[in-house]
C-alpha positions as a Markdown table, in Angstrom:
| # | Residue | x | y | z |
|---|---|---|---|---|
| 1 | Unk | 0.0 | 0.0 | 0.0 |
| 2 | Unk | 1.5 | 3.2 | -1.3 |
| 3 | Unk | 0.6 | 5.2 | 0.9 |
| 4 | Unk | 0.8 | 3.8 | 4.2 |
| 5 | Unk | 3.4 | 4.3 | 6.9 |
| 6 | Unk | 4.4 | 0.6 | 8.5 |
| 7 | Unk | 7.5 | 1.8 | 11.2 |
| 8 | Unk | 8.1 | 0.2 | 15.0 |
| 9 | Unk | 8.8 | 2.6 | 17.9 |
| 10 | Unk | 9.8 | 1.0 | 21.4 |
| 11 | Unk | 7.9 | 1.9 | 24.1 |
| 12 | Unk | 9.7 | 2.9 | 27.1 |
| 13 | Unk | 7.7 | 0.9 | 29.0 |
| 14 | Unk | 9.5 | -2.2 | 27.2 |
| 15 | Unk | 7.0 | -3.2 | 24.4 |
| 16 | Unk | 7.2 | -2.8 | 20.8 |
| 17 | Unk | 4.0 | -1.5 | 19.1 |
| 18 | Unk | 3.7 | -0.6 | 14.9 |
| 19 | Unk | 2.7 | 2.5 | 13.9 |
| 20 | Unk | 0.0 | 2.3 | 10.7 |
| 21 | Unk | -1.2 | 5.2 | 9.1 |
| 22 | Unk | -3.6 | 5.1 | 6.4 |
| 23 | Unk | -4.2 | 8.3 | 4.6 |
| 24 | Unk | -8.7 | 9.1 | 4.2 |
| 25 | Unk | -9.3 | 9.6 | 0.2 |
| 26 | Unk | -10.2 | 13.5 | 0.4 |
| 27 | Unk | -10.0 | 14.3 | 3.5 |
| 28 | Unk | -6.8 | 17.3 | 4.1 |
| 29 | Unk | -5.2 | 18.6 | 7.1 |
| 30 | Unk | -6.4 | 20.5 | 9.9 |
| 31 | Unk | -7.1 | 24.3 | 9.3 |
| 32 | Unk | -4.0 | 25.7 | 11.5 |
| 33 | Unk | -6.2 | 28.3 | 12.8 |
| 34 | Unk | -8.1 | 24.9 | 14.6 |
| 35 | Unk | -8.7 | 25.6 | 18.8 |
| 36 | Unk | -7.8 | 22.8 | 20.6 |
| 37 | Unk | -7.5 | 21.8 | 24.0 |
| 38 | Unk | -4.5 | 22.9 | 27.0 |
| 39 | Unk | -3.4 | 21.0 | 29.7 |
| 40 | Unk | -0.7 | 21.4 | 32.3 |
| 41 | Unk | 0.9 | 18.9 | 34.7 |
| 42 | Unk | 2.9 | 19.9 | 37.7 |
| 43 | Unk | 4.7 | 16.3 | 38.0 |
| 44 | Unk | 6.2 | 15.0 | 41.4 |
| 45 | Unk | 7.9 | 18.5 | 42.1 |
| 46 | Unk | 5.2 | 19.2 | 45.3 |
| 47 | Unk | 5.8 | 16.7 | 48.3 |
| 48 | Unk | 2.9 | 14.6 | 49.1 |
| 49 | Unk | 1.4 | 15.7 | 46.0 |
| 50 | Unk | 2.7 | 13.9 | 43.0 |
| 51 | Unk | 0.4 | 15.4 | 40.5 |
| 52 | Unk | -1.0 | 18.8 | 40.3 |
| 53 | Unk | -3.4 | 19.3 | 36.7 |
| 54 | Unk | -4.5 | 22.7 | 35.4 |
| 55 | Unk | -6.4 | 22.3 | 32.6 |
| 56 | Unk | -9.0 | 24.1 | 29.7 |
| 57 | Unk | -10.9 | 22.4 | 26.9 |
| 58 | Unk | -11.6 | 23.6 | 23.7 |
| 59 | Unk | -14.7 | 22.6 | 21.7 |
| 60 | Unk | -17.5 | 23.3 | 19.4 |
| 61 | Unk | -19.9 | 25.6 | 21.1 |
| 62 | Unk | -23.3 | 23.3 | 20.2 |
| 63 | Unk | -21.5 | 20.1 | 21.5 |
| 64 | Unk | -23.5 | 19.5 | 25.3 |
| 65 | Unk | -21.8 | 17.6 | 28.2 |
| 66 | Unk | -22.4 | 16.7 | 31.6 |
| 67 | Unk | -20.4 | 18.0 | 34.4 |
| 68 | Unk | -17.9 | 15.9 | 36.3 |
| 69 | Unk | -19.9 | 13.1 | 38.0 |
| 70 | Unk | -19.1 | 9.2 | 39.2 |
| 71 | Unk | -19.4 | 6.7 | 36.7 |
| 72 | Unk | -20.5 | 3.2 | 37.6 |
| 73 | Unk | -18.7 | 0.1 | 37.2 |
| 74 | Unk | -14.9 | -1.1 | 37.9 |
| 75 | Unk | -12.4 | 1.0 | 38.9 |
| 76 | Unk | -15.0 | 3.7 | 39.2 |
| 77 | Unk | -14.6 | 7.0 | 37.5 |
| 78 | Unk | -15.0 | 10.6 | 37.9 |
| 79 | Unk | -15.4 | 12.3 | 34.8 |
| 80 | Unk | -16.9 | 15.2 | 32.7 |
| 81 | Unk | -19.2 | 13.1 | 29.8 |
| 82 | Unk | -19.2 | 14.3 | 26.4 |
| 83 | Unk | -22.9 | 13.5 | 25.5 |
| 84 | Unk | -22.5 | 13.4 | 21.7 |
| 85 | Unk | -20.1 | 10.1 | 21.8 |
| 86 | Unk | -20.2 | 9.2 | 25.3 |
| 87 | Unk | -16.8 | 9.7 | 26.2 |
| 88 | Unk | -14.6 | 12.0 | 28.2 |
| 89 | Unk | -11.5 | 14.3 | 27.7 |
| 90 | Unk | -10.5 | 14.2 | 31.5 |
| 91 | Unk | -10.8 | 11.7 | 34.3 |
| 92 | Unk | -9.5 | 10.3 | 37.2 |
| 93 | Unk | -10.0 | 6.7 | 38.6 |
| 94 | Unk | -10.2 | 5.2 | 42.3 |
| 95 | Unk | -6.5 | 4.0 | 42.0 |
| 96 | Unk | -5.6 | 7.8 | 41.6 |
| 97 | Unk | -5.1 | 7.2 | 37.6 |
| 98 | Unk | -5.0 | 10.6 | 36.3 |
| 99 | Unk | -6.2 | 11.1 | 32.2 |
| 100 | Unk | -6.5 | 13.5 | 30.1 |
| 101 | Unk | -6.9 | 14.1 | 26.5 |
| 102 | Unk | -6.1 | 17.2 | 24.1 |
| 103 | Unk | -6.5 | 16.8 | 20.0 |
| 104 | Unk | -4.1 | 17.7 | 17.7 |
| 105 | Unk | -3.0 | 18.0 | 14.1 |
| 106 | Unk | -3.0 | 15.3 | 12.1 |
| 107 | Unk | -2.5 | 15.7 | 8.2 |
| 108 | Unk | -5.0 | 13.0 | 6.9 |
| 109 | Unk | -7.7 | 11.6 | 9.0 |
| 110 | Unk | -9.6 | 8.6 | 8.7 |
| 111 | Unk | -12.8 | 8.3 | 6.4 |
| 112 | Unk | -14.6 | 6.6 | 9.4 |
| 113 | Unk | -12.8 | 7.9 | 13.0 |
| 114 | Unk | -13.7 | 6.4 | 16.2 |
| 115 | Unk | -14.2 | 8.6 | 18.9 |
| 116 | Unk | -11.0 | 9.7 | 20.9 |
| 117 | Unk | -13.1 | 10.7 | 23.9 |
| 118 | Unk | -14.3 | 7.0 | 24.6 |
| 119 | Unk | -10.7 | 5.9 | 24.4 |
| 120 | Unk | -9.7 | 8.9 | 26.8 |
| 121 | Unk | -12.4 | 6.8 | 28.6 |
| 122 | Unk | -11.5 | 3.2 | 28.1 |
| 123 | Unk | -8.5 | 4.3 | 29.6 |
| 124 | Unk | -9.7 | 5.3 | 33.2 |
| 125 | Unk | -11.0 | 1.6 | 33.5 |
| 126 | Unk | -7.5 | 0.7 | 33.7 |
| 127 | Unk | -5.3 | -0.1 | 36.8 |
| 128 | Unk | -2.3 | 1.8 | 36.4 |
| 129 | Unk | -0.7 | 4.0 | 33.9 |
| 130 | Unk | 1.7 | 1.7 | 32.3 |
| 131 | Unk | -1.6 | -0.3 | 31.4 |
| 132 | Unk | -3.5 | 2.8 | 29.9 |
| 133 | Unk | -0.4 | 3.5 | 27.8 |
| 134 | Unk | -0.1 | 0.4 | 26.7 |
| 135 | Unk | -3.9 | 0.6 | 25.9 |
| 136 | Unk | -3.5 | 3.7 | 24.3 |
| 137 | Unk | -0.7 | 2.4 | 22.0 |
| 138 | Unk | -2.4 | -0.8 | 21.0 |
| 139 | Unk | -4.9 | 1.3 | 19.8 |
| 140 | Unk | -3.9 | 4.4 | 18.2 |
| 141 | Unk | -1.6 | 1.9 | 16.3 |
| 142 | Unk | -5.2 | 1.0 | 14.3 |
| 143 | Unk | -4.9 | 4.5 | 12.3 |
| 144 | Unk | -8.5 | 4.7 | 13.3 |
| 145 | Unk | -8.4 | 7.6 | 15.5 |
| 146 | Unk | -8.1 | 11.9 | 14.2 |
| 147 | Unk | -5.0 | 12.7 | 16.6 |
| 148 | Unk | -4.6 | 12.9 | 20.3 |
| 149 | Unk | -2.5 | 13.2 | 22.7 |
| 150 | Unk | -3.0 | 11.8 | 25.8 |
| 151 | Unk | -1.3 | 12.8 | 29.3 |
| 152 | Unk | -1.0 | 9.6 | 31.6 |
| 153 | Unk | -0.1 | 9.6 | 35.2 |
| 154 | Unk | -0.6 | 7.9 | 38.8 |
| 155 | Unk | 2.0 | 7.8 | 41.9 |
| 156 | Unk | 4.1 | 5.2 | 40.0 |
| 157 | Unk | 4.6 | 6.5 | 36.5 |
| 158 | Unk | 3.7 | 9.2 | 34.1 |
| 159 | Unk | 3.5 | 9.1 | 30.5 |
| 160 | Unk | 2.4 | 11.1 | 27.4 |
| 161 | Unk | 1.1 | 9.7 | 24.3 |
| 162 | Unk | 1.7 | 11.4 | 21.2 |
| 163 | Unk | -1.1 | 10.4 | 18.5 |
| 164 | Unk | -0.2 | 12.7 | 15.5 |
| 165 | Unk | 0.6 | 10.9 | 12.0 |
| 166 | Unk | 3.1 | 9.3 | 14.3 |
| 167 | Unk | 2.8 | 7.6 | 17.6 |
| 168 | Unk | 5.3 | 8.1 | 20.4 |
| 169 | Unk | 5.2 | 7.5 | 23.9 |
| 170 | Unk | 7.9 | 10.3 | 26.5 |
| 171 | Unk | 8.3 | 9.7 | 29.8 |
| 172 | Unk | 7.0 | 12.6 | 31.7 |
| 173 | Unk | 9.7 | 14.8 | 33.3 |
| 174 | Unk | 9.6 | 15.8 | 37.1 |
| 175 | Unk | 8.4 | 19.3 | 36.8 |
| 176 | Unk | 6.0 | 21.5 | 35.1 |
| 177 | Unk | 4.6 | 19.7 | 31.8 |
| 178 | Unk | 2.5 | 21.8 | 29.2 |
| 179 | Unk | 0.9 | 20.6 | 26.4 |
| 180 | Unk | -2.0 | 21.6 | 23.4 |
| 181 | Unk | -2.5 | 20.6 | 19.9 |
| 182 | Unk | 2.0 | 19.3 | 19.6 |
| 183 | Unk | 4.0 | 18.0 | 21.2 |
| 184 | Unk | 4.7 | 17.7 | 25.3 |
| 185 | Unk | 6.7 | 21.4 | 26.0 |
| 186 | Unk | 6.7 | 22.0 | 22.3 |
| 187 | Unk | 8.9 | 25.1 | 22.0 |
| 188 | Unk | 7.4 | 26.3 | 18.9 |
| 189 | Unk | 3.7 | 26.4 | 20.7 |
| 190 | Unk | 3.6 | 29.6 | 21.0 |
| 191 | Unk | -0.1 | 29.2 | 23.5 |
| 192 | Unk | 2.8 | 26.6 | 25.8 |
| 193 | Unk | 5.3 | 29.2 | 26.1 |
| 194 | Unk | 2.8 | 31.4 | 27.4 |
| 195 | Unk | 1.5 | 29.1 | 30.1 |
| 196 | Unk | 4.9 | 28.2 | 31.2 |
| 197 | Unk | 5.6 | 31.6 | 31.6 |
| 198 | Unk | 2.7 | 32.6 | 33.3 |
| 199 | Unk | 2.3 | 29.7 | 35.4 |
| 200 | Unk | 6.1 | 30.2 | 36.7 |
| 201 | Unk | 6.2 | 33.3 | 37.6 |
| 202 | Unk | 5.8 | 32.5 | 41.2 |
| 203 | Unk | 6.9 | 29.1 | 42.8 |
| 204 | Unk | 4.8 | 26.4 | 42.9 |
| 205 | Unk | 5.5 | 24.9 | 46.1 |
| 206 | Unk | 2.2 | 23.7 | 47.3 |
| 207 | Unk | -1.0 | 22.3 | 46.1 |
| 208 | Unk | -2.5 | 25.6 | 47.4 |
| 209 | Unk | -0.2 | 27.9 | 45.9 |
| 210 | Unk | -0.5 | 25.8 | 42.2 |
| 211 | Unk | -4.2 | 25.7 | 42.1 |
| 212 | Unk | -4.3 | 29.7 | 42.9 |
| 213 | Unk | -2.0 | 30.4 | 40.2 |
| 214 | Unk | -3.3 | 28.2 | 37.9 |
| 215 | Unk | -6.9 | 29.5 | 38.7 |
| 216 | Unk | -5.7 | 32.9 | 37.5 |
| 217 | Unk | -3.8 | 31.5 | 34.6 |
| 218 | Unk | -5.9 | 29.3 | 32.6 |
| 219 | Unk | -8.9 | 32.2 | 33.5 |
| 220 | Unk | -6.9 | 34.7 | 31.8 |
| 221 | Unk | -9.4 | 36.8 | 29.3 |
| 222 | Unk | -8.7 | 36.6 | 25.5 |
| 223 | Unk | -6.1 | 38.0 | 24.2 |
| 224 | Unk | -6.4 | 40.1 | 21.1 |
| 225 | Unk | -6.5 | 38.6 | 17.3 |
| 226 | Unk | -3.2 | 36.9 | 16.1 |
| 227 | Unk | -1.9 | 36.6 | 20.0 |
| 228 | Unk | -1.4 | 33.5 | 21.9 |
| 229 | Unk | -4.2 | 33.1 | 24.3 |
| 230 | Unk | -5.2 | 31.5 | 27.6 |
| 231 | Unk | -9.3 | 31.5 | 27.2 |
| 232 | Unk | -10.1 | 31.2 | 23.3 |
| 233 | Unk | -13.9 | 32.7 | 22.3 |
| 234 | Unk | -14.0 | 31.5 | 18.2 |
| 235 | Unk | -17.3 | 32.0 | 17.0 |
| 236 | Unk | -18.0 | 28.5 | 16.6 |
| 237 | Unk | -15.7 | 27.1 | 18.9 |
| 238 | Unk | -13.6 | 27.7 | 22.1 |
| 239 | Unk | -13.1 | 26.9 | 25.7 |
| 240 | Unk | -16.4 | 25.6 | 26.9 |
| 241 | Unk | -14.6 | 24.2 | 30.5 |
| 242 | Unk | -11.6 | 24.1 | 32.8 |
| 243 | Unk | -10.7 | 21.6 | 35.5 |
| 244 | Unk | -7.8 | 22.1 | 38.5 |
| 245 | Unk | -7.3 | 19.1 | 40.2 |
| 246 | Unk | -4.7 | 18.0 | 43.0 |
| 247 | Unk | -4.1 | 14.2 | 43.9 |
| 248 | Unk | -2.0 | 13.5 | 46.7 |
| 249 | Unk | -0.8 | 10.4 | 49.0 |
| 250 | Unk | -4.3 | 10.8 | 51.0 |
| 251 | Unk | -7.5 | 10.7 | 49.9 |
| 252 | Unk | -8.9 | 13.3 | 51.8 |
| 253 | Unk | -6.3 | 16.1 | 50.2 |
| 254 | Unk | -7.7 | 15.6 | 46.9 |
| 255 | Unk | -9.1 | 18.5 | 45.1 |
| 256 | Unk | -11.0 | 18.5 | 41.7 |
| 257 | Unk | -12.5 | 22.0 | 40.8 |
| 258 | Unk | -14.3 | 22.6 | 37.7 |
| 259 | Unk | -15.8 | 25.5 | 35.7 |
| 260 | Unk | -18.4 | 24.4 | 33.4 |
| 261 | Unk | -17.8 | 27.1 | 30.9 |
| 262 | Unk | -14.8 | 29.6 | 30.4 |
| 263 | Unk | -13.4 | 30.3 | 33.4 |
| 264 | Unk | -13.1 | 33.8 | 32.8 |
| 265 | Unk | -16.9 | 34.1 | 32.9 |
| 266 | Unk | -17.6 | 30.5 | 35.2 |
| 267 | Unk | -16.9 | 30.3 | 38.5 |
| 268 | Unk | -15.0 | 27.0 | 39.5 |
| 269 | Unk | -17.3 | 24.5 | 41.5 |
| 270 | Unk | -16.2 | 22.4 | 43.7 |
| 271 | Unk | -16.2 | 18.5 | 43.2 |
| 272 | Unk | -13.5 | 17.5 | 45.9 |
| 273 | Unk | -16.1 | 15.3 | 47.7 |
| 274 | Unk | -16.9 | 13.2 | 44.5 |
| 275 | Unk | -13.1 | 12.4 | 44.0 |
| 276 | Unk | -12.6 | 12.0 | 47.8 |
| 277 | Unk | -15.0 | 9.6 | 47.8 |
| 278 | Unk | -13.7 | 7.0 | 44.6 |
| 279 | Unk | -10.5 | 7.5 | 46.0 |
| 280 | Unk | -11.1 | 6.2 | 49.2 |
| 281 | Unk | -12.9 | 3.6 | 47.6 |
| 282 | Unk | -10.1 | 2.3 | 46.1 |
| 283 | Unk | -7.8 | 2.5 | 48.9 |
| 284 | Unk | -10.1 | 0.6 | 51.1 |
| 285 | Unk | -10.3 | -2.2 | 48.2 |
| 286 | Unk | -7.1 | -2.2 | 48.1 |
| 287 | Unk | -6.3 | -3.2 | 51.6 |
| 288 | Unk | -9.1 | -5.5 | 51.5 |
| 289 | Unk | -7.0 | -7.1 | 48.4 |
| 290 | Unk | -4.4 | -7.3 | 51.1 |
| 291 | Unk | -5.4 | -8.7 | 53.6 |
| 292 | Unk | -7.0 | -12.0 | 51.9 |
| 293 | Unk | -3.8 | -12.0 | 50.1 |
């Protein structure tokens, strides 16, 4: 097949996965002026609280979802539920797997895509993060999806998955992670560069102190025409939520906040209790796993 793309790329988390990319008959790149999502990971830099998430989505204006709320079944799952597929773009689980999910560029997209959201999904009902990751790659390695990235990450490992014409999995450095429509910390992201330097220009030494800047950050008004911006207001399409979220070593500390609109016009609600409550779930399962052991 001419025009398909057949290469391996290790995982770092030791498997070997192909990458196949069939070109859709018509179908062209992204419009570069295309709003996507932004996400940022403060990554075991805070003591106690190994991951710290600050994070706006960016989406079609007519597209209706449902506010963060428990899903049943195992692990259970808190999540924000995109009513049009039935999936998510950002979730935690009761083991304290964090996902989240931002689209990107991909040149050619497939004539029939399957939805990224219910894979951002499928991948909370995993155990760990090497598993979603290794979920993630299995399956973006169809060339069914339009590209993703994914940011993975629990108390034991942190990953992102980079599902653009090419699939790649990084390691997540210890530190302040940023990503959008590229790649993780993509220098030439000029909406990345922004956020790093906004979001550093005090030190983020607490859970507290993070989620106050961050609060400020990713609710900063948009910027004029041709300017990188924080909040994005398209006419069709533009940030339509934002979520701050801490998970730490106890299940009481965790904090999920989310505004279900811009957060320069929303006010951040407060869903602690939900993910309080899965989380201690899990932890109590968990010993219980234990002790029959």
């Amino acid at each position: 097949m001419a025009n398909k793309v057949n290469t391996l790329v290790q995982n770092p988390i030791g498997r070997f996965w192909s990458k196949h990319f069939v070109p859709a008959k018509g179908v062209g790149p992204y419009p570069p002026e295309s709003i996507m999502c932004l996400l940022a990971i403060l990554y075991r830099l805070v003591p106690d609280s190994p991951i710290l998430v600050a994070a706006n989505r960016e989406e079609d204006y007519e597209r209706p979802c449902n506010p963060p709320s428990i899903q049943s079944g195992k692990p259970r799952v808190l999540m924000g539920v995109d009513k049009q597929a039935g999936g998510t773009w950002l979730g935690v689980n009761q083991h304290g797997l964090f996902v989240g999910a931002c689209n990107r560029q991909k040149l050619f997209s497939p004539l029939t895509a399957r939805s990224r959201g219910t894979l951002c999904r499928d991948l909370l009902r995993t155990g760990s993060a090497r598993q979603a990751v290794d979920l993630a790659m299995e399956e973006l390695s169809t060339g069914k999806y339009d590209g993703v990235n994914f940011v993975v990450a629990d108390a034991e490992s942190g990953w992102v998955v980079h599902g653009g014409d090419d699939y790649e999995v990084e390691e997540l450095q210890d530190g302040l992670n940023i990503i959008a429509n590229k790649n993780i910390n993509d220098p030439r992201d000029e909406r990345v560069k922004m956020a790093h330097r906004l979001l550093t220009l005090q030190t983020l030494d607490s859970p507290v102190k993070f989620l106050a800047v961050a609060s400020k950050v990713f609710a900063r008004p948009p910027s004029p025409p041709g300017r990188p911006s924080m909040v994005m207001r398209g006419k069709e399409r533009g940030t339509v939520s934002s979520t701050l979220l801490s998970l730490g070593e106890k299940p009481r500390d965790a904090i999920y906040q989310f505004a279900s609109g811009a957060p320069d016009q929303h006010k951040y609600e407060d869903y602690s209790p939900l993910l309080r409550d899965i989380l201690s779930r899990g932890l109590r399962e968990a010993r219980s796993k234990e002790v029959k052991a």
